[in-house]
C-alpha positions in Angstrom: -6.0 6.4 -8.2 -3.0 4.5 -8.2 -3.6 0.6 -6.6 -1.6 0.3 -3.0 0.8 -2.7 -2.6 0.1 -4.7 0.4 2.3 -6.5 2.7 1.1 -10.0 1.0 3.1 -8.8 -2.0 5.7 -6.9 -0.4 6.7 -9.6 1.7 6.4 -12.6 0.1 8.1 -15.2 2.8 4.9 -14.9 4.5 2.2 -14.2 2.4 0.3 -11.1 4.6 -1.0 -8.0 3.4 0.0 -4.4 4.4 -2.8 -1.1 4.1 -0.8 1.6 1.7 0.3 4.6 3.8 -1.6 7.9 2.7 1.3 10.7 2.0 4.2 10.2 -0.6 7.2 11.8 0.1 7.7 15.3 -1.1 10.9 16.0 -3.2 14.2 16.2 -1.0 14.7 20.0 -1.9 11.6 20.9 0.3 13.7 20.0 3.3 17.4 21.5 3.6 19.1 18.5 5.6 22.2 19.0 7.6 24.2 16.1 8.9 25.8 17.1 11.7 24.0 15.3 14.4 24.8 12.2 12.9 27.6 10.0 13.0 27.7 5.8 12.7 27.5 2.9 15.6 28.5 -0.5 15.8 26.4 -2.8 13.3 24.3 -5.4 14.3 25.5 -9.3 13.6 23.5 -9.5 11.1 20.4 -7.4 9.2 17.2 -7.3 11.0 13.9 -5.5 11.1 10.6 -5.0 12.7 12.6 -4.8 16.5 12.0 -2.8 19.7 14.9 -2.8 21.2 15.7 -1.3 24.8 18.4 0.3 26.8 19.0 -2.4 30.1 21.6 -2.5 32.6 23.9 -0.4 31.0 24.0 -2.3 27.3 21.4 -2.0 24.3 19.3 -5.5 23.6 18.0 -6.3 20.6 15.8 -9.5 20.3 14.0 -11.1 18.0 12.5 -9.2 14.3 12.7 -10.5 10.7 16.2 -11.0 9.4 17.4 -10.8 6.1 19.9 -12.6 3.4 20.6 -10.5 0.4 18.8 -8.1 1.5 15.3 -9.6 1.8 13.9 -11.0 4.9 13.3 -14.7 5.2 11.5 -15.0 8.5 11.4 -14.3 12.2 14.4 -14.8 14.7 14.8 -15.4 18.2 18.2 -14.1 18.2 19.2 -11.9 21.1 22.2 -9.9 21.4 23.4 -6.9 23.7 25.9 -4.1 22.5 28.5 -3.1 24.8 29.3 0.6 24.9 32.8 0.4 25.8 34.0 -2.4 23.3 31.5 -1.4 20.8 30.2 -5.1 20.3 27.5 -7.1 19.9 27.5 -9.8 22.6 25.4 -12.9 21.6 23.0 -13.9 24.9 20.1 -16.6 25.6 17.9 -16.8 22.6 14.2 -16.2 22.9 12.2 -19.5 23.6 10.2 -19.1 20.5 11.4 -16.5 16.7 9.3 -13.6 16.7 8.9 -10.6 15.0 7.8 -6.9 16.4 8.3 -8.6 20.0 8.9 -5.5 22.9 11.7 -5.6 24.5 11.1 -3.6 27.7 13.2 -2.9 30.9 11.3 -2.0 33.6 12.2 -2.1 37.8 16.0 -4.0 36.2 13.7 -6.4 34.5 14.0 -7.1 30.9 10.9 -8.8 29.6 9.9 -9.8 25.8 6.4 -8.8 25.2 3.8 -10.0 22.3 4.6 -9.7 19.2 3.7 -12.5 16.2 5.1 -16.1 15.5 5.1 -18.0 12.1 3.7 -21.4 11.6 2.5 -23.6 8.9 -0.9 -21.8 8.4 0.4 -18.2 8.8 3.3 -15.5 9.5 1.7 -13.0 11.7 0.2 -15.4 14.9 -0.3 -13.1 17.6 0.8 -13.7 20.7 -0.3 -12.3 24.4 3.2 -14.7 26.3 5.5 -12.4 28.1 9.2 -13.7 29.1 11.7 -12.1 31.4 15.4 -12.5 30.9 17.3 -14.2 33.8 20.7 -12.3 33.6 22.4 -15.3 36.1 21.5 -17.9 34.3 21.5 -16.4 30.6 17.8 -17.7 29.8 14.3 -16.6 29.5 11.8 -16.9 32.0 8.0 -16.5 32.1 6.3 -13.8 33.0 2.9 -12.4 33.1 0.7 -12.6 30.0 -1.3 -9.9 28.6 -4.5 -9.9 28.8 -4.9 -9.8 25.5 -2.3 -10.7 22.8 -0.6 -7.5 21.3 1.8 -6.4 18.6 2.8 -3.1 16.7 2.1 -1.0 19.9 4.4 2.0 21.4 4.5 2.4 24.7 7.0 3.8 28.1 8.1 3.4 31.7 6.0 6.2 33.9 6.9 5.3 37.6 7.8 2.0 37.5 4.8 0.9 35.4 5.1 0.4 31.5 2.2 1.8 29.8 1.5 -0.2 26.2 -0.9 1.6 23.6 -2.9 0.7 20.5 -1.5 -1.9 18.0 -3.4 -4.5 16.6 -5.7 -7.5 17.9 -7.3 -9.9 15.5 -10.8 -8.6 14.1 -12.7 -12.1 14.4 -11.7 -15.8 15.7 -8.7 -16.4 13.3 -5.4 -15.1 14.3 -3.0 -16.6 11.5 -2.5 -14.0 9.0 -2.0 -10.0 8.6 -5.3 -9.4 7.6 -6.8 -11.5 10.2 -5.8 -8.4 12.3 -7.2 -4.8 13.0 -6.6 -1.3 14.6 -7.1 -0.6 18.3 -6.6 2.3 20.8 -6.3 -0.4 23.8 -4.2 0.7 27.0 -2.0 -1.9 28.7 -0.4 -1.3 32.4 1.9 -3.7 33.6 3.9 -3.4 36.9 5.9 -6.5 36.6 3.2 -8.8 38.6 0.0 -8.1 36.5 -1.6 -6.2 33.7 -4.9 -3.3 33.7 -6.3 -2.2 31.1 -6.8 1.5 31.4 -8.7 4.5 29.1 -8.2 3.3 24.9 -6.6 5.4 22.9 -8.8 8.1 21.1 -7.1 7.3 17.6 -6.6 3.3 17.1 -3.6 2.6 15.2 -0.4 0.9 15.1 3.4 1.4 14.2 3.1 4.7 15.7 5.9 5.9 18.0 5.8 7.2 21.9 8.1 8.6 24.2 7.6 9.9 28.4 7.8 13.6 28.6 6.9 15.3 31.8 5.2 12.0 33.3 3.1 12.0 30.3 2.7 9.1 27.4 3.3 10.9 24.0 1.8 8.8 21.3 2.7 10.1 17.9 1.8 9.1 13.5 1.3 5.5 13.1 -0.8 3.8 10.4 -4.0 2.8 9.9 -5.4 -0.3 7.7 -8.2 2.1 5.7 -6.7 5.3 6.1 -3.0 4.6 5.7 -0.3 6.8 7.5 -1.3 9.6 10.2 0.1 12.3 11.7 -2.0 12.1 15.0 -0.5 13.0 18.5 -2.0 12.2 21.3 -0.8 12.3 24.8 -1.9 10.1 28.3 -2.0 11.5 32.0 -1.9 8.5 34.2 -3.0 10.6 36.6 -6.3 11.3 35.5 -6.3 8.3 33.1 -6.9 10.6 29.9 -6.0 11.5 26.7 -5.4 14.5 25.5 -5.0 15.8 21.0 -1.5 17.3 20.7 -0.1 19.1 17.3 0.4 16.3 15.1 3.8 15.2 14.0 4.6 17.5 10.3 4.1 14.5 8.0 2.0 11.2 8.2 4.8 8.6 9.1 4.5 5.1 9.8 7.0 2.7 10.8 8.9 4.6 12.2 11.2 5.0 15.6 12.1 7.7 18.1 13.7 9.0 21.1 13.6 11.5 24.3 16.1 13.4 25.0 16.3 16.8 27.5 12.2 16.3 27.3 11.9 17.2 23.7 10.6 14.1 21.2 12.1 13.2 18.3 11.1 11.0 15.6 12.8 9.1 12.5 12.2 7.5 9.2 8.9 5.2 8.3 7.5 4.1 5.2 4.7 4.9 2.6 3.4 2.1 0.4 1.1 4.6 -2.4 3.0 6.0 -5.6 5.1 2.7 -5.7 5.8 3.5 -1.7 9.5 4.4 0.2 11.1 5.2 3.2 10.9 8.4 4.6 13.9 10.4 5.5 12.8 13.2 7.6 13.3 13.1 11.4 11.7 16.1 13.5 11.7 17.2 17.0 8.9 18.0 19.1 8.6 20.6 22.0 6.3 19.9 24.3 6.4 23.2 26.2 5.1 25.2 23.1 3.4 22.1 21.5 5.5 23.0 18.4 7.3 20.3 15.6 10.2 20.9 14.1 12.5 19.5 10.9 16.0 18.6 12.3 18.9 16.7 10.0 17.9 13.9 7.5 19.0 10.4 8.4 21.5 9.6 6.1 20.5 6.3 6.1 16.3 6.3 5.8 14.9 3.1 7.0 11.6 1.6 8.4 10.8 -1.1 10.8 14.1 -0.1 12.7 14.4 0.4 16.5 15.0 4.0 18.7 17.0 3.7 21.8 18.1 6.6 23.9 21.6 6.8 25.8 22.2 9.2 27.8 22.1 12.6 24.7 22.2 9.8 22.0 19.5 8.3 20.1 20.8 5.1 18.9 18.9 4.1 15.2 19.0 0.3 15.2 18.1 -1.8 11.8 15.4 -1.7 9.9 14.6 -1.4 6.3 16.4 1.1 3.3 13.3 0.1 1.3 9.5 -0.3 2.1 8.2 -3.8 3.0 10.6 -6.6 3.0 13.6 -5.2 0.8 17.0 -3.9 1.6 16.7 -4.9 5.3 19.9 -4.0 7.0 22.1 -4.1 9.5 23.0 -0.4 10.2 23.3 1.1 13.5 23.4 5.3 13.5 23.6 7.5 16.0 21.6 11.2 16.4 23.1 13.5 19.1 20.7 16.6 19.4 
């Protein structure tokens, strides 16, 4: 069995380890790709990955993540930038108080707020952090807001009613909270109104990376990774209304890493990594049904990445970043667009 590189190799700026993903990807000519749907957007300033970037008042922010010179990332940013849709630029704004990488940028009730995510310092790369800001469009500057109860990074979440619902991720395993590996899977379920944070039902699969999107009222949590089993192809969905989960039809292939987007209440996913096999990037993006619980294989990206961001506009799906390679190589700057 072939050894998995971990993120502590992979990314060497800041010495952390990454659990291999569990399927390799399959040749190219299983999958007949059509490009089509896909066209290019504005490019970011500069390359970044590891963002979750949002749509708010009418531009697309983009905050924070590990940027990149020649290719390779160097470290966190704090960085924040907003793309106007008419100009087709990227407007630099306020910077975050502190650089952060995988922080969630959120908009909820006109609110943008920073959420989580990890800081660097000289003991470690991947601190984990529970601090919350909200952006204060008047005075171009960041604000605080509520913490979490509990600090949080690589979750998914959504808006359902005015309340953002945050699942799974990771939390640190023991009393040290420096380093990747100081970290491990959870199913935990944040709710946040804006004023304070409840923790509702876990998630039945623990996990992180994974992707989510609102259908219906309804929290679709879908693939992920795991640190023992690697990638998964798990879908699960949350009713606030009777605060439970419910197993969907998984996602086709085991993807982590990844990003995704609703649009006319049908899912769609993109990209991700695998680390097993010498590891890649996936470039398979499907499309999931949620009136006949059914996946389905749509165009290719023509630009596979990891560790990017999904924002929808309106029919778009706006790709943002991420990585052509797995771990820490080839981060870019690339912006695409996926129109259904």
């Amino acid at each position: 069995m072939a050894t998995t590189p971990t993120r502590r190799q992979s990314l060497q700026w800041f010495a952390a380890g990454l659990a291999a993903a569990s399927i390799a990807r399959p040749a190219s000519s299983e999958r007949r790709a059509r490009l089509s749907g896909w066209r290019d957007g504005p490019s970011l300033p500069f390359p970044v990955q590891e963002i979750y970037p949002c749509l708010h008042a009418g531009r697309i922010h983009q905050a924070g993540g590990f940027i990149a010179e020649d290719g390779r990332i160097t470290g966190p940013t704090s960085a924040h930038h907003a793309l106007d849709f008419e100009t087709g630029e990227w407007t630099p704004l306020a910077n975050l108080p502190v650089a952060r990488h995988h922080p969630q940028l959120v908009s909820l009730n006109n609110v943008l707020y920073c959420i989580g995510g990890f800081e660097s310092g000289p003991e470690g790369g991947w601190q984990m952090q529970n601090t919350a800001w909200r952006y204060d469009a008047t005075g171009d500057a960041w604000r605080p807001a509520p913490p979490l109860p509990v600090v949080n990074g690589e979750s998914s979440g959504g808006i359902i009613r005015g309340k953002l619902y945050l699942a799974g991720g990771r939390q640190p395993s023991g009393t040290r909270n420096l380093d990747w590996n100081d970290h491990t899977d959870v199913g935990t379920l944040l709710c946040f109104d804006g004023a304070r944070w409840e923790v509702l039902a876990s998630m039945p699969t623990a996990r992180n990376s994974a992707v989510a999107g609102v259908i219906d009222g309804r929290l679709h949590v879908v693939a992920g990774r795991t640190v023992d089993g690697g990638n998964t192809a798990v879908h699960e969905v949350y009713d606030p209304g009777t605060d439970r989960w419910e197993t969907l039809a998984p996602m086709p292939r085991a993807q982590g890493g990844l990003a995704s987007g609703v649009v006319d209440g049908k899912l769609y996913t993109f990209g991700g990594e695998w680390f097993d096999n010498g590891g890649g990037v996936y470039e398979d993006a499907w499309v999931y049904d949620a009136r006949t619980d059914h996946w389905s294989a749509i165009e290719d990206m023509p630009k596979p990445r990891h560790g990017l961001g999904g924002v929808t506009v309106g029919d778009d799906i706006y790709l943002i970043g991420g990585a052509l390679e797995r771990g820490g190589s080839r981060t870019s700057a690339a912006v695409e667009i996926y129109t259904p």
